[in-house]
C-alpha positions as a Markdown table, in Angstrom:
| # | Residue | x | y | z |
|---|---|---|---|---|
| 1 | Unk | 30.4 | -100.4 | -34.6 |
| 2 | Unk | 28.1 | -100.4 | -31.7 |
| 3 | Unk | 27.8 | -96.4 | -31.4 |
| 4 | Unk | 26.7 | -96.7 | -35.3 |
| 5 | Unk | 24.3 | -98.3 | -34.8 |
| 6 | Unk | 23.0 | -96.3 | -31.9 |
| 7 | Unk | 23.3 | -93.2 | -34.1 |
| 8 | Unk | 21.9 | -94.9 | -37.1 |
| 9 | Unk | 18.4 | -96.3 | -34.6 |
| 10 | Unk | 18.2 | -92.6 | -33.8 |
| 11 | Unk | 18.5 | -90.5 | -37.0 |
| 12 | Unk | 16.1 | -93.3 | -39.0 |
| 13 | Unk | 13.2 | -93.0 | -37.6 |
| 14 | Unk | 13.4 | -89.2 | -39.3 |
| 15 | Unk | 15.2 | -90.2 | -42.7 |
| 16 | Unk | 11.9 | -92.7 | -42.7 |
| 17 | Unk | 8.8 | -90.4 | -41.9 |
| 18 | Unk | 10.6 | -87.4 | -43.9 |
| 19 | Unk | 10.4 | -90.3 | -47.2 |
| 20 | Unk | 7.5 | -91.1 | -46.6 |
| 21 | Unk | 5.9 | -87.5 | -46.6 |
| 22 | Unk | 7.8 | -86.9 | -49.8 |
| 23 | Unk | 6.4 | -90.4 | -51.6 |
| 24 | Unk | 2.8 | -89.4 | -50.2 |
| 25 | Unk | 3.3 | -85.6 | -51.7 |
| 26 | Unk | 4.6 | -87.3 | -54.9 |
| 27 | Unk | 1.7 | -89.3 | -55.5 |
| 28 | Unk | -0.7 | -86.5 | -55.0 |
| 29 | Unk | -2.0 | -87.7 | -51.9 |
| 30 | Unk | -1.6 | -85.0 | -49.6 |
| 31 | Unk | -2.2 | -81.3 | -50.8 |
| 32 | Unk | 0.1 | -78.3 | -50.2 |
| 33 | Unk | -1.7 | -77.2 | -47.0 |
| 34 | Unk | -1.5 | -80.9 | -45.7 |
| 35 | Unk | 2.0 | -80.7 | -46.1 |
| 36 | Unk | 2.3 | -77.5 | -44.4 |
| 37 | Unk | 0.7 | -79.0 | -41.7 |
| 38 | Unk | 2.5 | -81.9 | -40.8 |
| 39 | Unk | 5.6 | -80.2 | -41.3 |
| 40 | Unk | 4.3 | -78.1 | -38.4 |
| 41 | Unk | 3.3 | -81.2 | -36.6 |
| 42 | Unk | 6.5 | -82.9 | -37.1 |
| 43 | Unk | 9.0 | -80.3 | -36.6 |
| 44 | Unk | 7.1 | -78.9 | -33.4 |
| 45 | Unk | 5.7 | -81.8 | -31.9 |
| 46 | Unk | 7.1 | -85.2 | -33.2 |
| 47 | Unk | 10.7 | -84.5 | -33.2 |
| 48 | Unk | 11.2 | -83.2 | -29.7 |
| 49 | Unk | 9.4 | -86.0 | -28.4 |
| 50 | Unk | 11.9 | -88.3 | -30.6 |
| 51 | Unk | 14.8 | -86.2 | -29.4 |
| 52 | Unk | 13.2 | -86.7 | -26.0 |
| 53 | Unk | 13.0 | -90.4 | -26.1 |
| 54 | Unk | 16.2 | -90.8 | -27.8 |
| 55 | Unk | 17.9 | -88.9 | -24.8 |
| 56 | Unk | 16.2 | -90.3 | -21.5 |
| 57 | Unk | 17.0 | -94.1 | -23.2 |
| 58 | Unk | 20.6 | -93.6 | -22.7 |
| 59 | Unk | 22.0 | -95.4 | -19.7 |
């Protein structure tokens, strides 16, 4: 149960921010070249540093 968890504390974060981009693009609140840039922004930038932080965490 305990290496669930860990899992589930690490793949959230990203299930989260990827739900909330596609609520905020469903209500019309961020255009098409927005959303092209976040992806960028996300996939280049945010997730290594998640990945990052997820990794140098472990004992």
């Amino acid at each position: 149960m305990a290496e669930f968890l860990k899992v589930l504390s690490a793949v959230l974060p990203v299930f989260l921010i990827a739900l909330l981009g596609f609520q905020l693009r469903r209500m019309d609140w961020l255009t098409k070249a927005a959303d092209d840039s976040l992806l960028k922004v996300s996939v280049n930038v945010l997730l290594p540093c998640l990945a990052f932080s997820n990794i140098s965490n472990n004992p």
